[in-house]
C-alpha positions in Angstrom: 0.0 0.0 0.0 1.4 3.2 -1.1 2.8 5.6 2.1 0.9 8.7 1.0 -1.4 9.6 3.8 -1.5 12.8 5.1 -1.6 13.6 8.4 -5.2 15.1 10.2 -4.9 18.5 10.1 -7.1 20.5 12.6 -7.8 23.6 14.3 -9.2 21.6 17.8 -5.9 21.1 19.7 -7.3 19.5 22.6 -10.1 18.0 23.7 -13.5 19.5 22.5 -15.0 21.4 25.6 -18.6 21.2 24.5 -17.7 16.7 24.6 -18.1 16.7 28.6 -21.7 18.9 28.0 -23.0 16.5 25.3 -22.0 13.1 26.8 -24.3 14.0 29.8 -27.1 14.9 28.0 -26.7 11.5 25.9 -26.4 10.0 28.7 -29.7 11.4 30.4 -31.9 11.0 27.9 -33.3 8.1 25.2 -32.2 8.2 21.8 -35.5 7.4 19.7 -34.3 7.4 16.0 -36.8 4.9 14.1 -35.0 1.8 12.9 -34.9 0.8 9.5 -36.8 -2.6 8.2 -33.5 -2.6 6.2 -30.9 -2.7 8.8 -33.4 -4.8 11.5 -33.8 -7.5 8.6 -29.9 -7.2 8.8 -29.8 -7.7 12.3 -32.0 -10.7 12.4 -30.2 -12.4 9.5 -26.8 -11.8 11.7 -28.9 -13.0 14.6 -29.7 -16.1 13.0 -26.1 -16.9 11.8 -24.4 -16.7 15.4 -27.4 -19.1 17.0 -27.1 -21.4 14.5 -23.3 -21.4 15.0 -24.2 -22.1 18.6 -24.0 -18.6 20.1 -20.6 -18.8 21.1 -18.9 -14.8 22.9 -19.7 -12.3 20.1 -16.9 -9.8 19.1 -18.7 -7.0 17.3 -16.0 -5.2 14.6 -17.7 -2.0 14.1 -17.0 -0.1 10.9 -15.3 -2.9 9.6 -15.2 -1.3 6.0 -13.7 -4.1 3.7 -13.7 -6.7 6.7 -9.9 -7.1 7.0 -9.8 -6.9 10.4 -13.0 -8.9 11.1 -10.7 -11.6 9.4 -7.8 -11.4 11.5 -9.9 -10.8 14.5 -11.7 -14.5 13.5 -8.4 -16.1 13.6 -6.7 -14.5 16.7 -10.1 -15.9 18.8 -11.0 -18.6 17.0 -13.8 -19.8 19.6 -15.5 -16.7 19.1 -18.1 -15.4 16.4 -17.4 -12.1 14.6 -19.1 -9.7 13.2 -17.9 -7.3 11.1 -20.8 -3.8 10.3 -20.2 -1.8 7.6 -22.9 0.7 5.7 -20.9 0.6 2.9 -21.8 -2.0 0.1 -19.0 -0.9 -2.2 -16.2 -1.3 0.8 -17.8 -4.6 1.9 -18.1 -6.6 -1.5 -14.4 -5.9 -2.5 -11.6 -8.7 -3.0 -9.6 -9.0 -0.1 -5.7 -9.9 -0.4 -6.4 -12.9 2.3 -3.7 -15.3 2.0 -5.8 -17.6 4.5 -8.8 -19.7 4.1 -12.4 -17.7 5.2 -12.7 -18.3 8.9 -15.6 -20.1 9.7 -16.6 -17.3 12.5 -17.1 -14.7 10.6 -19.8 -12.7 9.4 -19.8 -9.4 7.5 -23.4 -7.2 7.4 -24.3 -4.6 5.8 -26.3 -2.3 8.4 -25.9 1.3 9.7 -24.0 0.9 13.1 -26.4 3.4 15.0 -29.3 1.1 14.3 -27.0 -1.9 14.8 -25.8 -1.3 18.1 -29.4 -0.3 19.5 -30.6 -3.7 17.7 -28.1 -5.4 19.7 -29.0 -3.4 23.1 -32.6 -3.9 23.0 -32.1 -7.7 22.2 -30.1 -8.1 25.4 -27.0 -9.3 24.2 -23.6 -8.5 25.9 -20.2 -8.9 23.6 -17.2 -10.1 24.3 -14.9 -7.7 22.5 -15.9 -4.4 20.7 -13.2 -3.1 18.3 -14.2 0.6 16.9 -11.1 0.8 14.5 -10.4 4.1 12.6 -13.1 5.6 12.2 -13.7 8.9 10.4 -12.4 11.1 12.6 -14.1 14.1 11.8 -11.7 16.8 12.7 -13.2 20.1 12.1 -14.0 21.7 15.6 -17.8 22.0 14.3 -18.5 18.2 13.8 -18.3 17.3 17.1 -21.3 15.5 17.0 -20.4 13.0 14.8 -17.6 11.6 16.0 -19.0 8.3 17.5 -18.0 9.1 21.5 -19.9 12.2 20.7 -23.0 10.6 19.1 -26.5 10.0 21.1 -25.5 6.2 20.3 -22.5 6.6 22.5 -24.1 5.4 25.8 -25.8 2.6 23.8 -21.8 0.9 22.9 -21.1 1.4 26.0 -23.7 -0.6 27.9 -23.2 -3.7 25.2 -20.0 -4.4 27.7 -17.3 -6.5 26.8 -13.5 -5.2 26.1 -13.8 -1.9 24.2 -11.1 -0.7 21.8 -10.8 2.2 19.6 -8.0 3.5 17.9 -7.1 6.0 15.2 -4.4 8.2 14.0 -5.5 11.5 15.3 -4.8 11.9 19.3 -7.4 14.2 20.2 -10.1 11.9 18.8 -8.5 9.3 20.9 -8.2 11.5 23.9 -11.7 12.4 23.6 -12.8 8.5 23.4 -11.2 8.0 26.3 -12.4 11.0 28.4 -16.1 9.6 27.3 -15.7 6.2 28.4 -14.6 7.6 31.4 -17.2 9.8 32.1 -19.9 7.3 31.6 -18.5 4.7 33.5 -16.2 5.8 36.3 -13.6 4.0 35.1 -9.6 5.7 34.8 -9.1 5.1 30.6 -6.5 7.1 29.2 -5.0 7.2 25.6 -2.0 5.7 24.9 -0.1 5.0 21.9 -0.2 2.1 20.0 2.7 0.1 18.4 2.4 -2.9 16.0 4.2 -4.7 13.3 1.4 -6.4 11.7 -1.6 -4.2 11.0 -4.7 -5.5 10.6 -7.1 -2.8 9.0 -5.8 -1.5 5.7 -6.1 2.2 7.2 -3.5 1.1 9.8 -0.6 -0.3 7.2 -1.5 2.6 5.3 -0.8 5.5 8.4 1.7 3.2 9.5 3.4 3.4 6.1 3.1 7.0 6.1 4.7 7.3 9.3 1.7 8.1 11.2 1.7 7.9 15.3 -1.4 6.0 15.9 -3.3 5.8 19.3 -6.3 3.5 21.5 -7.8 3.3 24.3 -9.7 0.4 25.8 -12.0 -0.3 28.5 -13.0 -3.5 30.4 -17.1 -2.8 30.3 -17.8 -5.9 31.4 -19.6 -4.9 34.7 -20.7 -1.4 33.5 
């Protein structure tokens, strides 16, 4: 992959001080957005798949774009069933350069995540793992709301528990992920930079091609 990413350029140097203000509100009130039949018919069909695989501990790989990392994520917990969202049908139904065989646990849907992660919430279940992988970060100071830890779905991923992860190559967005998570659950998370020599999304060979300094945070929201 060719090193020609450019750094995120923005004029927030910090973190955002309207994010404390909005997570509370979030947090205090119910988000009631209608769901589409689409993305609750893609729900159900996901649904279907992990009982008939025996409902093993779901790992939910949210934003998977072309599902790269839902791959690797199947074979680093191979008792587990993973499913990898994406609202993208171009990004999802591309060739991947997969020198492996398809792993048996995975599943790749094509859903919008707010209406995904609500699906999930109001059917009870709990995952495992939640990996939130480089997402847009959405730099300009006046789209706060919609980076995800900003969003009125925030307090929704956060109550499907399980080992939270996000990571991305802009600090701040990372910062402000953690400072979230934090708020609404009590819990000390703090950014901290992240180091690997085998990437598993292709936006993190590409940043770390380009020389990037990526970032994560993670949370144990198991008994939140």
């Amino acid at each position: 992959m060719d090193a020609n990413s450019r750094t995120i350029s923005s004029a927030q140097s910090s973190i955002h001080r309207h994010l404390a203000q909005r997570v509370a509100r979030h947090a205090g009130s119910i988000f009631l957005k209608p769901f589409s039949d689409v993305n609750r018919r893609a729900f159900d069909n996901s649904m279907a798949a992990w009982k008939q695989a025996g409902e093993p501990s779901l790992i939910l790989d949210a934003g998977c774009g072309v599902g790269l990392s839902t791959h690797h994520l199947a074979r680093q917990f191979p008792s587990h069933f993973i499913i990898g969202v994406d609202q993208s049908v171009h990004r999802l139904a591309r060739g991947l350069d997969w020198p492996h065989d398809v792993p048996a646990n995975v599943l790749l849907v094509r859903a919008d995540l707010v209406d995904y992660w609500r699906l999930l919430h109001d059917a009870g279940i709990r995952l495992a793992r939640h990996y939130v992988l480089y997402p847009n970060p959405w730099p300009k100071i006046g789209q706060l709301a919609r980076r995800w830890h900003a969003h009125p779905v925030f307090p929704t991923v956060v109550a499907l528990g399980g080992r939270f992860e996000c990571r991305s190559n802009w600090s701040i967005y990372i910062d402000e992920c953690a400072a979230a998570l934090s708020q609404l659950t009590a819990l000390p998370i703090a950014a901290q930079p992240y180091n690997t020599n085998a990437p598993i999304t292709p936006f993190e060979r590409k940043y770390l091609a380009s020389g990037h300094g990526l970032w994560h945070c993670e949370a144990n929201l198991a008994h939140v």
